[in-house]
C-alpha positions in Angstrom: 119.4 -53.7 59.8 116.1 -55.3 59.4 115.1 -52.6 57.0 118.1 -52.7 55.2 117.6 -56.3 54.8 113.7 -55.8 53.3 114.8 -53.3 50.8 117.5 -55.7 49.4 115.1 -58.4 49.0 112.5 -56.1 47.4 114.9 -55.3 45.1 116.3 -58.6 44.2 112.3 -60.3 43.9 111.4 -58.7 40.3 114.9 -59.1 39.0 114.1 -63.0 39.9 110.7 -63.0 38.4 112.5 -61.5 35.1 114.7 -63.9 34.7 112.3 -66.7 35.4 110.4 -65.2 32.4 113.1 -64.5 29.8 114.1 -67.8 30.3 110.5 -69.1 29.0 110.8 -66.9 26.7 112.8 -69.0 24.0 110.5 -72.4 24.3 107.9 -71.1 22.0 110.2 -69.5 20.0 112.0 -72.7 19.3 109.0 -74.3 18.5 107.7 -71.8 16.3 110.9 -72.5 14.3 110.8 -76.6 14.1 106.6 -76.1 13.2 108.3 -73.5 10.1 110.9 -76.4 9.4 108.6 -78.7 9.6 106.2 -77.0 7.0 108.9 -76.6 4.8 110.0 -79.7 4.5 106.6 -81.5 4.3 106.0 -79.0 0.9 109.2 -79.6 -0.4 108.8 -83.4 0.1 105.4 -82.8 -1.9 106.9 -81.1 -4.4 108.9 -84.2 -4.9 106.4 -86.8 -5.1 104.2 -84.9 -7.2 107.1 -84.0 -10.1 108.0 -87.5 -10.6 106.2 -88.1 -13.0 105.6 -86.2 -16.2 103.9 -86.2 -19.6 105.8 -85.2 -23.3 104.2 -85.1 -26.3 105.7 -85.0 -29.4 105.3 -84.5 -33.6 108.1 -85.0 -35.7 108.5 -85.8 -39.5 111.3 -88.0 -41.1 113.2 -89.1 -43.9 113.3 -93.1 -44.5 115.6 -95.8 -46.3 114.6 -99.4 -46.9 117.3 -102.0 -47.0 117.4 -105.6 -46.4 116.3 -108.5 -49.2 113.0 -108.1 -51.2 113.7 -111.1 -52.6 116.9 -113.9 -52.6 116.1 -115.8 -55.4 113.9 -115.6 -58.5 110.6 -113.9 -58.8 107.7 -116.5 -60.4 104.8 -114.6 -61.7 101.6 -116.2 -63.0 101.0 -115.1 -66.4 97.7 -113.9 -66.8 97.2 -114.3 -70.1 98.2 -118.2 -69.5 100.7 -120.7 -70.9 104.2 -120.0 -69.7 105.3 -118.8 -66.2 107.2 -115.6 -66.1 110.3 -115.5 -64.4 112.3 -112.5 -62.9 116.0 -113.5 -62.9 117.4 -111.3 -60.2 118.1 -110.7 -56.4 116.3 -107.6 -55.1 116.9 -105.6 -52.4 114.0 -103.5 -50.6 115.6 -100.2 -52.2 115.2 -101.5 -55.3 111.7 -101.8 -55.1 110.6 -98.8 -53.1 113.3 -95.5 -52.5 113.1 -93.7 -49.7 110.3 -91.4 -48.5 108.8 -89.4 -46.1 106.6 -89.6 -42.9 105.2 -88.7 -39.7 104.9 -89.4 -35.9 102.8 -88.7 -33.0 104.6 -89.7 -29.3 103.5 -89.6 -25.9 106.0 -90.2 -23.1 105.5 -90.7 -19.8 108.2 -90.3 -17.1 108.1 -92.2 -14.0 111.6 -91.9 -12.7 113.6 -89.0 -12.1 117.1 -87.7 -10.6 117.8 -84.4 -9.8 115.8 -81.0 -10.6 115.7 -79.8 -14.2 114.0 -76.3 -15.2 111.4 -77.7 -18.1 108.3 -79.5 -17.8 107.5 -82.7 -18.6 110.4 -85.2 -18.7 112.5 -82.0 -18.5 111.5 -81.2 -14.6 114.3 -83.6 -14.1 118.4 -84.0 -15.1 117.3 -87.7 -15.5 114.6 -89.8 -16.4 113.5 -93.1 -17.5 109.9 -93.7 -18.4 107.7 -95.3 -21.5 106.2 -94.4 -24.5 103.8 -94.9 -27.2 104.1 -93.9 -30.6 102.3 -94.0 -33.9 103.9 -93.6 -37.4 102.9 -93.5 -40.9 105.3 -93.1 -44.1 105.0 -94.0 -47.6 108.1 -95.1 -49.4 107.6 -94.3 -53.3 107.4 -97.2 -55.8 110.9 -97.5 -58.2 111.4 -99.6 -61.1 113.8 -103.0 -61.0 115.2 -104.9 -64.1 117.1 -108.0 -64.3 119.4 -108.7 -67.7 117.1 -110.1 -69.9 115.1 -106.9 -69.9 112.3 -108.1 -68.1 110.8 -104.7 -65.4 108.3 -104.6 -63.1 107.2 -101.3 -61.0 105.2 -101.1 -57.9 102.8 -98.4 -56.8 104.0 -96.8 -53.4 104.1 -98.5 -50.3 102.7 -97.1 -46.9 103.5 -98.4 -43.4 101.6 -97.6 -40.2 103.7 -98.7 -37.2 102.5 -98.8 -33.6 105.4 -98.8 -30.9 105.5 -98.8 -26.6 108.4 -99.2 -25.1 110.8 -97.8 -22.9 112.5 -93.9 -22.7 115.8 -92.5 -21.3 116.6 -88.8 -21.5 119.7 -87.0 -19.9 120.2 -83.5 -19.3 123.4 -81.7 -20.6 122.9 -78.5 -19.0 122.0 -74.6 -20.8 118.9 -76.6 -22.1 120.9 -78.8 -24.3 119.6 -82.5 -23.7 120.1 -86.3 -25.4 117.6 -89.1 -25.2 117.3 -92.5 -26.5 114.5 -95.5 -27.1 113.6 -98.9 -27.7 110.2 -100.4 -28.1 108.6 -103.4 -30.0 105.2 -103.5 -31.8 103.3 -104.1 -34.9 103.4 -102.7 -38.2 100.4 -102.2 -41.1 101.8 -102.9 -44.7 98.9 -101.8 -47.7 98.0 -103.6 -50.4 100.3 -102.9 -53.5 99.8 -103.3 -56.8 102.6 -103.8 -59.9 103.1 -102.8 -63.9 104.6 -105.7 -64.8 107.0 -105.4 -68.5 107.9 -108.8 -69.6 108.7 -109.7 -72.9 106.8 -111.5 -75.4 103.6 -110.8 -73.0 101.9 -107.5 -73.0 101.8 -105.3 -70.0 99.8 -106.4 -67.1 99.1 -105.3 -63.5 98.8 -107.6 -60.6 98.8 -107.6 -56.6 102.6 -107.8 -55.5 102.4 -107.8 -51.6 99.1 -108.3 -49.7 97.8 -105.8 -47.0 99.4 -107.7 -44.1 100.2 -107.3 -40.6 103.3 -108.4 -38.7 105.6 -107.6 -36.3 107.8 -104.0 -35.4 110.7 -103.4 -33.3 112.7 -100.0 -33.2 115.5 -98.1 -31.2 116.4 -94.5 -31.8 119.0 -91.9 -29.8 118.7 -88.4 -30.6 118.8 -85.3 -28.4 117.1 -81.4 -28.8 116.9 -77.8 -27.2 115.0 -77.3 -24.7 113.5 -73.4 -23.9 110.6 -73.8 -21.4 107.9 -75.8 -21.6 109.1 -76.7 -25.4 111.7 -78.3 -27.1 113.1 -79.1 -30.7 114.3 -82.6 -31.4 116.7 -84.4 -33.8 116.8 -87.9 -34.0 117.8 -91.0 -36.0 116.4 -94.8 -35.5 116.9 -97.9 -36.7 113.6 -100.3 -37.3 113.7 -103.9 -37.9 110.3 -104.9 -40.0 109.0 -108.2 -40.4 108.2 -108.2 -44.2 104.7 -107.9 -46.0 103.0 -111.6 -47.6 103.3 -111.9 -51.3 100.4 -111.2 -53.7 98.6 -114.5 -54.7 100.3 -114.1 -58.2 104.1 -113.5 -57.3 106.7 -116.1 -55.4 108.9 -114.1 -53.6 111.7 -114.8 -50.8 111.4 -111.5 -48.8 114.2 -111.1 -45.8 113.2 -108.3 -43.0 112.7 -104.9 -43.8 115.6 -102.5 -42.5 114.6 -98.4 -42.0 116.5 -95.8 -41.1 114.7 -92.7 -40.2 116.1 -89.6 -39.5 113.6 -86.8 -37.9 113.0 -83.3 -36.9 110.2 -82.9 -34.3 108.8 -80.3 -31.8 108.0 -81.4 -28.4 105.7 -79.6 -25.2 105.8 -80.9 -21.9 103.1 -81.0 -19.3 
């Protein structure tokens, strides 16, 4: 009996000591897999952090209109040649003064926050993004002739127009690459000097300074949208820019309202 007894026991110690074992078994495998999770998650919250904020930069070239009042009342111009002042009976607008014309633009934007995971780089890591920018643009608008009824001209040389802009950028993916994006921003805008060819009758032809290299103040918003494949894209956009207008020459009285643009532009665009 006692034997009986021994060899059951023997036989029932190692199948204890197994059991005691697999069952320790699963504690380091269990955290092997919450150190794994927890790697993964630390990277992916990296990840994150570091996309959120990205860096476009853009070239585009435009088309531009002037509107708005050159001038509400009469123009007064000294006469050179002395005597009698010359008067210009007529209300001008911008577009009579200078038709449209071309340009160009540099932007950089900078996105600082996102929504969502997008497949491009820059401000396309994300679906959604709102950020700044900076932007510098120079156009020439070409000089045209005006006349009033009594046959009295004048024409101006061309007109160019560096304008510096920051402000704030939204863009929205669409999906398949497709995306829109808008702006507004405020700044300063650089008018050149520009001379006239002035046509009055009973005086001969003279030239004189109509509007003096001047400073003043710029504010624009455009919406738009593009293609995006990769780290590039191709934009189309139009904008809207409200211009303070350029001082008079010393020689000319005028009544100048603001200057009105619209721009419409075709651009390329690489992200970082």
């Amino acid at each position: 009996m006692t034997l009986v007894m021994a060899l059951l026991l023997a036989a029932a110690g190692p199948g204890t000591g197994d059991d005691e074992t697999i069952d320790l078994l699963p504690v380091p495998r269990t955290m092997s897999i919450e150190e794994t999770q927890d790697e993964k998650e630390s990277h992916s919250k990296y990840e994150r952090e570091d996309a959120r904020f990205g860096l476009s930069l853009g070239v585009s070239g435009s088309w531009i209109l002037p509107f708005g009042y050159a001038n509400r009342d009469t123009i007064v111009v000294d006469n050179p040649f002395g005597g009698i002042t010359i008067v210009f009976d007529g209300t001008l607008q911008w577009s009579d003064c200078f038709s449209s014309g071309w340009g160009t633009a540099i932007t950089a934007e900078f996105t600082m926050v996102q929504a969502g995971r997008g497949a491009g780089s820059g401000r396309g890591r994300s679906n959604f993004t709102v950020g700044g920018f900076i932007s510098f643009a120079q156009a020439t608008l070409s000089g045209d002739r005006a006349s009033d009824d009594a046959g009295n001209s004048f024409r101006p040389d061309d007109l160019t127009l560096n304008t510096y802009i920051v402000g704030a950028t939204m863009f929205q993916s669409l999906g398949n690459g497709v995306f829109a994006d808008g702006r507004l921003g405020l700044g300063a805008v650089h008018y050149s000097q520009v001379d006239a060819t002035y046509n009055f009758k009973f005086v001969p032809e003279f030239r004189s300074t109509f509007l003096e290299d001047t400073w003043n103040f710029a504010m624009e918003v455009r919406g738009g949208g593009g293609y995006r494949f990769g780290p590039l894209a191709i934009t189309l956009g139009v904008g809207f820019r409200m211009l303070l207008p350029p001082a008079a020459g010393d020689t000319v009285d005028l009544d100048s309202g603001i200057l009105f643009t619209i721009e419409v532009d075709l651009g390329v665009e690489i992200g970082f």
